[in-house]
C-alpha positions in Angstrom: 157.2 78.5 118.7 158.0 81.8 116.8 156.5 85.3 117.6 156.2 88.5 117.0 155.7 91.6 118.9 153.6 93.8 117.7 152.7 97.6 118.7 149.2 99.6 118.2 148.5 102.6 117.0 146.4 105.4 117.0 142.6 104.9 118.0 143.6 102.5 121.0 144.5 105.5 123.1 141.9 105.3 126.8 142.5 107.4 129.5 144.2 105.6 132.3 146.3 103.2 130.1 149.3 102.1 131.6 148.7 102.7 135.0 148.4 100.1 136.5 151.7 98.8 134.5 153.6 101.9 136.3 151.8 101.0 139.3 153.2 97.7 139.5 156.3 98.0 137.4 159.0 100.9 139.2 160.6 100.1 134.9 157.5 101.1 133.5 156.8 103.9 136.2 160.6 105.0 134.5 159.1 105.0 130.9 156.2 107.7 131.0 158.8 109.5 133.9 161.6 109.5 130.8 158.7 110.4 128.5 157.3 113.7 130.3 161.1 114.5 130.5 161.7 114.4 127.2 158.7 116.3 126.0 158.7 118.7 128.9 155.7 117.9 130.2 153.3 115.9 132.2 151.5 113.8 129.5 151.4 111.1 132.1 148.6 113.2 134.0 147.2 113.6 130.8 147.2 109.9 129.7 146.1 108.6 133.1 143.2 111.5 134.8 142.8 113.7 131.6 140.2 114.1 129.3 139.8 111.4 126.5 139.4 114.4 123.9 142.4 115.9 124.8 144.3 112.5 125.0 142.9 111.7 121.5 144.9 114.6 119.8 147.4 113.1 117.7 150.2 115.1 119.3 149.0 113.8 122.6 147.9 110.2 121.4 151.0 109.3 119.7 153.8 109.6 122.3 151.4 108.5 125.2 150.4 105.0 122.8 154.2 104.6 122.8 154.7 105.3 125.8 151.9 102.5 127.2 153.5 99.9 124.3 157.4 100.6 126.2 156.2 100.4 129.7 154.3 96.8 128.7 157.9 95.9 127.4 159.3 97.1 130.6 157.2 95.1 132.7 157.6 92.1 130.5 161.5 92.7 130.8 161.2 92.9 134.8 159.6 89.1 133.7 162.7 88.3 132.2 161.5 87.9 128.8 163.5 90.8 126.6 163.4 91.6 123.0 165.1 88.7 121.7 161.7 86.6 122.6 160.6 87.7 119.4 161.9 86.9 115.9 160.0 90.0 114.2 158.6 93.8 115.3 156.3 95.4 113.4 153.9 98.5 114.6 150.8 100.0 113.0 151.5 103.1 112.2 152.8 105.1 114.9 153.5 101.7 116.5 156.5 101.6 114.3 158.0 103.9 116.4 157.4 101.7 119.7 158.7 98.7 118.0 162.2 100.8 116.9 162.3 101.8 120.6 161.4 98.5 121.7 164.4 96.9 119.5 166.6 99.2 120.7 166.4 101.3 117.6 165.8 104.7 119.1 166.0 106.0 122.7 162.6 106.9 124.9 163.0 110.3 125.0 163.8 110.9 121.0 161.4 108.9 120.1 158.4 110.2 122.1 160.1 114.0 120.7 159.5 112.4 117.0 156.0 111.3 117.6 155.2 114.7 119.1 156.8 116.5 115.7 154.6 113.5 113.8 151.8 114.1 115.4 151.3 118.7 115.2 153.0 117.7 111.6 150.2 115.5 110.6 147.6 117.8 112.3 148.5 120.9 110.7 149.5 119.4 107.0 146.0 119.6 105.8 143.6 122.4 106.9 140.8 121.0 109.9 137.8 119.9 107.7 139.6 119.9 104.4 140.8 115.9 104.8 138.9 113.0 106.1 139.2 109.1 106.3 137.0 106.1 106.2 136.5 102.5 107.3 135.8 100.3 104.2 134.1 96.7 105.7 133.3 93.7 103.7 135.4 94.4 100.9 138.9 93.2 99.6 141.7 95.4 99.4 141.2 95.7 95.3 137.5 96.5 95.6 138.3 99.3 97.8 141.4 100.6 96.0 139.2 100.5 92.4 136.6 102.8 94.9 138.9 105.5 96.2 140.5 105.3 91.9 136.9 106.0 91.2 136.2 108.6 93.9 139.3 110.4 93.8 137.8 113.1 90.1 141.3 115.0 90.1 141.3 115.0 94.0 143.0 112.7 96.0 141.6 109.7 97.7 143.9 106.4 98.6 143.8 103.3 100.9 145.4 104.4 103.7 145.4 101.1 106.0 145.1 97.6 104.6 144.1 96.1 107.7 142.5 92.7 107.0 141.3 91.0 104.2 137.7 92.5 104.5 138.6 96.0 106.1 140.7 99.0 104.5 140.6 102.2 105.3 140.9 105.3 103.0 142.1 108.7 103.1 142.5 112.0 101.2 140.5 115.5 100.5 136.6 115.1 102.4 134.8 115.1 99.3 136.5 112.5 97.4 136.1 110.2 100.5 132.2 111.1 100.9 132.0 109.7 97.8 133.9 106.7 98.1 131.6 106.0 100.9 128.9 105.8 99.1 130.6 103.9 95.9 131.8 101.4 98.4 127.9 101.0 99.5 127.0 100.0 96.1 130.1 97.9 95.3 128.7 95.5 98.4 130.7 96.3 101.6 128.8 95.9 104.6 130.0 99.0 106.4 131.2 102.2 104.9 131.7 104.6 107.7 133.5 107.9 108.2 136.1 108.0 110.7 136.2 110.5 113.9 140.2 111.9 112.9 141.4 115.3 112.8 143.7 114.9 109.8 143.9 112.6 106.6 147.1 110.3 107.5 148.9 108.1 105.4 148.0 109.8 101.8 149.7 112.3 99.7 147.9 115.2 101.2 150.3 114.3 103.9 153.4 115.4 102.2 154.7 118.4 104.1 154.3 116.5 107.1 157.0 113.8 105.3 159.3 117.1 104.9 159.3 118.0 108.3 159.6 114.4 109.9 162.7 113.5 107.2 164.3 117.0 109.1 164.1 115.5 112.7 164.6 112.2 111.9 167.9 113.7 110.5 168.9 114.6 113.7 168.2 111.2 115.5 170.8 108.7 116.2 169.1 105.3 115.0 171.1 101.7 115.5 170.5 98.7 114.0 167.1 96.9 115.8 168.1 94.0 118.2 165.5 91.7 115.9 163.9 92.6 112.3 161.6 95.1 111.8 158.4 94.1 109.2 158.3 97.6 107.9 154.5 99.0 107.6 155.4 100.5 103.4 157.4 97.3 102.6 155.7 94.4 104.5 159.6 92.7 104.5 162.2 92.8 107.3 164.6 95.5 107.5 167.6 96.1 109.6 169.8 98.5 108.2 169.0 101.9 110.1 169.5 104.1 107.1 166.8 102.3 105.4 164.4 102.5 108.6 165.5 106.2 108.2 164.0 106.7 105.2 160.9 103.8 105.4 159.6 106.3 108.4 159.5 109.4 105.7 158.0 107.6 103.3 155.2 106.0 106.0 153.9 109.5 106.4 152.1 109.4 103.2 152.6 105.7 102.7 149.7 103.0 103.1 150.4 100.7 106.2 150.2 97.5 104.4 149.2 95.2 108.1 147.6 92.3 106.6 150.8 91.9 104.0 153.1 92.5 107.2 151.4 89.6 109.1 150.8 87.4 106.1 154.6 87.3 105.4 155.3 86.7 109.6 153.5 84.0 109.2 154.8 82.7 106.1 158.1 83.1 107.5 157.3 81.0 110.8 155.6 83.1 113.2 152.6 81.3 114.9 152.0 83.6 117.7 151.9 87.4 118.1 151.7 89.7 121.2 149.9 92.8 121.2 152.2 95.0 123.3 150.4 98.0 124.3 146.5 99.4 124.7 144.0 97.4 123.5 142.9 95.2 121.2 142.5 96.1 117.6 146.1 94.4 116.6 144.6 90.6 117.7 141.4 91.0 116.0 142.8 91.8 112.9 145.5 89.3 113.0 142.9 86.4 113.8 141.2 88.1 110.9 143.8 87.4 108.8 144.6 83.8 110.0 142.6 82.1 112.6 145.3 79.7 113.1 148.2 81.6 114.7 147.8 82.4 118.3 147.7 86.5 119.3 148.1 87.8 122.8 147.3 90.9 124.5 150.1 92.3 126.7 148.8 95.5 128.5 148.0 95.2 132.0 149.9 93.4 135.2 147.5 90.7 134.8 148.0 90.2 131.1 151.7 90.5 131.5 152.5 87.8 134.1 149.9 85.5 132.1 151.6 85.7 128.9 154.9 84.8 130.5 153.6 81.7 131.7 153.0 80.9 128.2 156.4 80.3 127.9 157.2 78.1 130.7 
């Protein structure tokens, strides 16, 4: 048996995730504690009685979805099963971050400071209204790069997420992805839908947030992982931390290539995943993807001390 641990990202964030984790788990309780330290504030209050539209602001979503992924790990650690369970770490998105803390990569506290200075950069590189993003479903990751090509008419509109085979998601100035919408209609997906986000990630219109996250991540001390990191732009393992360094620039405006990162797990021996974190949008891709690897969901108490018996 060979897994991978892998880390949501933005979209799974609910009000009340994780508490019943620092609820049981005085290591996970220490997580969102080191977390409101760091960023000076309660977002544990926030994450766990706050508003979901408040939560669901990317400066608030990103370092509470981290911080929900690490006190998962926690618990699983108070298991006894550490890090080195896995052969591979990979994270969608922002869940890149949570895999380099989980992997010993980055502390807590810098890396819930970095996804707060990700998430005001993303929000504020592109005026509110200016950008938008859209689900593409029923159509393969060509089709719906040909349709954002075609939409794009001197603007700029890009796959953003290759998440499975039959669902991408695209990105760039509102227009352009209005029309890709409706070109994706007539080139036969099923669903073309625009998406609820406050900012255009993981396009070029993204650039000055790049600018400003290679400036902090300048001034971050980041070690080697304890396992591999499948990197979201590269879909390959990387260990060297210079290189993670500059792979977490370049994912600003990047496309998160998922279904390549989990197609080359597998490929390379992985036959069962664990969604560490909120929710569940990581296992129904990857069964997406390959209906014949297992994927667990590690998020609550419950789901925690079942997924370690797996292993006895």
């Amino acid at each position: 048996m060979s897994r991978a641990f892998v880390f949501p990202g933005q979209g799974a964030q609910t009000v009340g995730m994780g508490k019943a984790l620092a609820e049981a788990y005085p290591e996970a309780r220490a997580v969102f504690d080191e977390v409101d330290e760091a960023l000076g504030e309660k977002l544990s209050t926030l994450t766990w009685e706050g508003d979901q539209e408040t939560l669901t602001l990317t400066q608030n979503a990103q370092p509470a979805l981290m911080a929900t992924s690490l006190a998962a790990m926690r618990a699983l650690e108070a298991e006894g099963v550490t890090i080195d369970a896995a052969a591979y770490v990979a994270g969608h998105s922002l869940g890149e971050y949570s895999a380099l803390a989980a992997a010993g990569a980055m502390t807590i506290g810098d890396t819930a400071r970095l996804l707060r200075i990700r998430g005001k950069a993303m929000q504020e590189a592109v005026p509110v209204g200016e950008g938008a993003m859209a689900a593409l479903l029923g159509l393969d990751f060509n089709t719906a790069a040909k349709v954002a090509q075609n939409a794009a008419q001197g603007g700029i509109c890009q796959v953003a997420n290759e998440n499975d085979p039959s669902q991408s998601v695209i990105s760039g100035n509102k227009e352009a992805v209005e029309r890709a919408v409706e070109l994706a209609k007539e080139a036969g997906a099923k669903r073309a839908v625009m998406l609820p986000v406050s900012a255009p990630f993981h396009c070029t219109l993204m650039s000055p947030a790049a600018g400003e996250m290679a400036r902090a991540l300048d001034e971050v001390d980041i070690k080697e992982p304890k396992v591999p990191l499948v990197a979201n732009v590269l879909a390959a393992p990387v260990t060297s931390s210079g290189l993670i360094r500059s792979l977490l620039v370049d994912q600003v405006t990047g496309r998160v290539r998922w279904r390549t990162s989990v197609e080359w797990m597998i490929e390379n021996g992985v036959d069962e995943f664990w969604e560490i974190g909120a929710g569940k949008a990581l296992s129904g891709m990857i069964r997406r993807i390959n209906r014949d690897v297992t994927s667990l969901t590690v998020g609550t108490p419950d789901e925690v001390k079942a997924t370690v018996q797996t292993m006895n």
